[in-house]
MARPA-386410 format. One record per residue (C-alpha): residue number from 0; residue in three letters; chain; x, y, z. Coordinates in pm, whole numbers, plus 32768, in hexadecimal, padded with zeros to 4 digits. Layout:
REC	seq	type	mol	c1	c2	c3
REC	NUM	ALA	A	X	Y	Z
...
***
This chain:
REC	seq	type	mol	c1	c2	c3
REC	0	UNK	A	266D	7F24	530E
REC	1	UNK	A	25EF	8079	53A6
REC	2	UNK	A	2520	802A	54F1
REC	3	UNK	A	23E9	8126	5434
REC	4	UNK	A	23FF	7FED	532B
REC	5	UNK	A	23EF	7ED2	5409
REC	6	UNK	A	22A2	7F45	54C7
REC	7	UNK	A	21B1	7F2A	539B
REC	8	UNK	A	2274	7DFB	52E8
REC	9	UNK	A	2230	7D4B	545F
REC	10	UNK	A	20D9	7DA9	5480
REC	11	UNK	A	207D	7D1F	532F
REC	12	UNK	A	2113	7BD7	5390
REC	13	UNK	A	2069	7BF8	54C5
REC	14	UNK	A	1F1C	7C40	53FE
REC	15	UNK	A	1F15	7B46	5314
REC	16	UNK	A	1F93	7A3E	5430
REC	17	UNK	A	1E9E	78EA	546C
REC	18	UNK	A	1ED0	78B9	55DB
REC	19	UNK	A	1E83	7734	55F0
REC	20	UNK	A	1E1A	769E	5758
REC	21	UNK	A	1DBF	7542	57D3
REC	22	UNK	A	1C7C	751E	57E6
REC	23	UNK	A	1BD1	7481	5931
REC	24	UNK	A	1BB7	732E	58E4
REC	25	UNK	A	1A7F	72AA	598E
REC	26	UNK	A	1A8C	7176	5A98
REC	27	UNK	A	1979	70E6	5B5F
REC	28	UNK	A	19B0	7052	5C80
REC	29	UNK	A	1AF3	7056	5D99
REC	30	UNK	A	1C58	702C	5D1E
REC	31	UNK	A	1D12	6F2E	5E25
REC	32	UNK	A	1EB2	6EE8	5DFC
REC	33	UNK	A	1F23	6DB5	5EE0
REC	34	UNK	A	209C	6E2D	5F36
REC	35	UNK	A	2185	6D1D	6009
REC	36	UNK	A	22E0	6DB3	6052
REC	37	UNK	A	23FD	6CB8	60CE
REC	38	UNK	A	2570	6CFA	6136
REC	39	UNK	A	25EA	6B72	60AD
REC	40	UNK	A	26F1	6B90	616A
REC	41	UNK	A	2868	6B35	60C3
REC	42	UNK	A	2894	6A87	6212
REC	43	UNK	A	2A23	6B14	6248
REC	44	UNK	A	29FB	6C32	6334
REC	45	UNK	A	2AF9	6BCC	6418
REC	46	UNK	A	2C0C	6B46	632F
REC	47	UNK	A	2BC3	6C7C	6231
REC	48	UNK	A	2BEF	6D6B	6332
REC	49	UNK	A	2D23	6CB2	63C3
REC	50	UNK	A	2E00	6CDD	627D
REC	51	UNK	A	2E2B	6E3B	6294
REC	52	UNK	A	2EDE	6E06	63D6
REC	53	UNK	A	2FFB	6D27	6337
REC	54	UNK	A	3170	6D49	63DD
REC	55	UNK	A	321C	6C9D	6288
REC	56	UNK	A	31F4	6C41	6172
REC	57	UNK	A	31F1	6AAF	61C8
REC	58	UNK	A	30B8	6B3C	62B9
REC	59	UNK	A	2FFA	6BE2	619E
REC	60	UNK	A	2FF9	6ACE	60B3
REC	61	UNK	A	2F89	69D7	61DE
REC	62	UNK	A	2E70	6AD3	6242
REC	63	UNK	A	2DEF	6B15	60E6
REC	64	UNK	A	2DF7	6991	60E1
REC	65	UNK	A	2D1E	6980	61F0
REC	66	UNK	A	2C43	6A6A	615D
REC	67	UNK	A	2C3B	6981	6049
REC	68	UNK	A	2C07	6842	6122
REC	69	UNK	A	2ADF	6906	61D9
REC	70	UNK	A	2A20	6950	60A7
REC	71	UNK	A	2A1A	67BC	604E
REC	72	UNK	A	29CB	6762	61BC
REC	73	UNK	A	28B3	6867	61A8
REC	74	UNK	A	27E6	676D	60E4
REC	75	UNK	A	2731	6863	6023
REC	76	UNK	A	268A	676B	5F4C
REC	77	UNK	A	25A6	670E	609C
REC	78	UNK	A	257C	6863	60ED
REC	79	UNK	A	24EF	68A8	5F89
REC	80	UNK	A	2402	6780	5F96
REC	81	UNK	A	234A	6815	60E8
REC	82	UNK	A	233C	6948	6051
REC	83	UNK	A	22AD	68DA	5F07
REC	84	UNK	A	2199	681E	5FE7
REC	85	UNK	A	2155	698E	6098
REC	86	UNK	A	211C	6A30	5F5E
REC	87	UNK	A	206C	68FD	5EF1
REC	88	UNK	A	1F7C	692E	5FFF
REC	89	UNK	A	1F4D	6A91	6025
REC	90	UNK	A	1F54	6AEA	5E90
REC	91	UNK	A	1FCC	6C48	5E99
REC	92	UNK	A	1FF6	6CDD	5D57
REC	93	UNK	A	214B	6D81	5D7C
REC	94	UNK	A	2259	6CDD	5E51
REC	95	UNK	A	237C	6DE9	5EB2
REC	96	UNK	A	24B4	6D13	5F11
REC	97	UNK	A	25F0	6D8E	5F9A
REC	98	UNK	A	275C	6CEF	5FDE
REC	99	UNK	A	271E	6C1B	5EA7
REC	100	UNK	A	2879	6BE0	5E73
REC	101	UNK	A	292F	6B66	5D32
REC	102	UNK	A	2A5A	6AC8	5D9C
REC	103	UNK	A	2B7E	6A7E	5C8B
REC	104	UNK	A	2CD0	69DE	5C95
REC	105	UNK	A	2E17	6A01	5BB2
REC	106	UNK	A	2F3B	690A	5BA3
REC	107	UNK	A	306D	6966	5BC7
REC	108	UNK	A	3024	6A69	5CB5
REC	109	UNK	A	308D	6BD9	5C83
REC	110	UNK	A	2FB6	6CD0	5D1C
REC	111	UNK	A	2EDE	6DAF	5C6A
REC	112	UNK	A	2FD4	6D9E	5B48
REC	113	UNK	A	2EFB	6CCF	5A59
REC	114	UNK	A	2D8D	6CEC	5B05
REC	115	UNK	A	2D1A	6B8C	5B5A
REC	116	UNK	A	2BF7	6AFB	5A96
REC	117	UNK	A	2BA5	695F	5AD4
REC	118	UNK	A	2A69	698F	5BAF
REC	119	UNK	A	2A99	68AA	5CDA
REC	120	UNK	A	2967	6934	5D73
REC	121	UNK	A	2839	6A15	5CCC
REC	122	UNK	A	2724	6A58	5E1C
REC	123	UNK	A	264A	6AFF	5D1D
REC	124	UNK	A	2649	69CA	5C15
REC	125	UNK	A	2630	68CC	5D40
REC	126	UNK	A	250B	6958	5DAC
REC	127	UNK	A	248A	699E	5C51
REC	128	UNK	A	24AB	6828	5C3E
REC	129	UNK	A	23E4	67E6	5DA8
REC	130	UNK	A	22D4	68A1	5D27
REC	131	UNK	A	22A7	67C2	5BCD
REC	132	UNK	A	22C0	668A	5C6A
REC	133	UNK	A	2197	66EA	5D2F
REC	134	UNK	A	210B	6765	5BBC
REC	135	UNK	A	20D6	68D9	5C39
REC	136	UNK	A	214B	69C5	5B11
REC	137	UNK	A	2206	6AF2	5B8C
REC	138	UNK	A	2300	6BC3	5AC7
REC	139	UNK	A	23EC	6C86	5B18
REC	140	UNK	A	2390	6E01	5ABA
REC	141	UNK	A	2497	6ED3	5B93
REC	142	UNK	A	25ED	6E7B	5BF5
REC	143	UNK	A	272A	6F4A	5C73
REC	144	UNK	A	286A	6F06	5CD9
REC	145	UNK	A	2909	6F7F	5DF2
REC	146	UNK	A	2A47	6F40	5EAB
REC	147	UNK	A	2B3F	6E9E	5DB3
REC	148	UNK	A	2C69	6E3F	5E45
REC	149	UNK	A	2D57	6CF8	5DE7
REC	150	UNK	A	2E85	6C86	5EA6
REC	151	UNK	A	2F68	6B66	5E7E
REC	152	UNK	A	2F60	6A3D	5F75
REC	153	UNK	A	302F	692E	6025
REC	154	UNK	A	2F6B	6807	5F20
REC	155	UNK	A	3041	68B1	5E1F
REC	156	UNK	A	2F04	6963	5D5E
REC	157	UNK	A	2E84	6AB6	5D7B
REC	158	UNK	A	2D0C	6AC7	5E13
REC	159	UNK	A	2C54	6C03	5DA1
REC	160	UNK	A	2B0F	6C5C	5E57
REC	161	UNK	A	2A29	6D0F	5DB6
REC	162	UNK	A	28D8	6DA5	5E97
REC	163	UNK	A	27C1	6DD0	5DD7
REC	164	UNK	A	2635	6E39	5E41
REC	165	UNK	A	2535	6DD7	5D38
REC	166	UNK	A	23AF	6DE9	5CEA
REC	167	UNK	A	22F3	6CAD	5C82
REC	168	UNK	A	21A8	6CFF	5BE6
REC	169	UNK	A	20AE	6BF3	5B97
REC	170	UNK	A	205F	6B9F	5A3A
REC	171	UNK	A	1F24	6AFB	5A40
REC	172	UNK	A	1E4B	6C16	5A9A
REC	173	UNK	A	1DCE	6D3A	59A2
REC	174	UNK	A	1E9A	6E43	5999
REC	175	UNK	A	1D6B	6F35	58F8
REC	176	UNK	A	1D8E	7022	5A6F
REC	177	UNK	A	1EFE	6FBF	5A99
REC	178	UNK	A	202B	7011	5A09
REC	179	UNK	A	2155	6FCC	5A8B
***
């Protein structure tokens, strides 16, 4: 089509165009959002950091089993119940958590040949639990994965570790000024 052509078939359109904008919707009074951030911590700085320094193979299987023990000595379970009782008693209305780690196993072990799925711990659905048994109602609205990485180890299974940050949002307040 000539360029002399276009012009007056695109000002028509433009003419006969119904620009459509939100209109203000009206709100009296203040608008207040409660945030509470967390790093939960996966609790395996030291032995995660260690692996990457192993001289054989005999010494990466037992580091990435003592990344393994660590997370289990961790004792994220208590961890999860304190914070539940924080949240409990400050009530924010979105709850940004980081390190919530999803940590999966695979027997027989072979690296990241067949990705490892039995969940031998889930941070985010351990504290998800904390926070009904204290009968506060949270969902999860956000959540990302991050460093995905899964090794074999000297216990003969693979451990994959999965770090994940997440929003909670409450669900028993209106959501008429908030959408998340």
């Amino acid at each position: 089509m000539k360029l002399s052509a276009l012009i007056p078939a695109l000002a028509i359109v433009g003419a006969t165009t119904v620009v459509h904008t939100q209109q203000p919707v009206p709100f009296a009074g203040e608008r207040h959002v409660r945030v509470m951030t967390r790093n939960v911590y996966h609790g395996v700085n030291t032995q995660i950091f260690d692996v990457p320094n192993a001289t054989s193979v005999a010494d990466l299987l037992n580091k990435v089993a003592a990344v393994y023990t660590g997370y289990l000595a961790s004792n994220f379970q208590e961890r999860a119940m304190a914070l539940a009782a924080e949240i409990e008693a400050t009530r924010p209305d979105l709850v940004g958590v980081q390190e919530a780690v999803l940590v999966r196993t695979q027997f027989p072990a072979d690296g990241a040949a067949t990705p490892a799925t039995a969940v031998a711990l889930d941070y985010l659905q351990i504290l998800m639990g904390a926070l009904a048994a204290r009968g506060l109602t949270y969902e999860v609205v956000v959540q990302r994965d991050g460093l995905d990485v899964e090794l074999p180890s000297a216990f003969g299974f693979d451990v994959r570790h999965t770090d994940r940050v997440a929003i909670l949002a409450r669900t028993d307040l209106s959501t008429a000024d908030l959408k998340v």
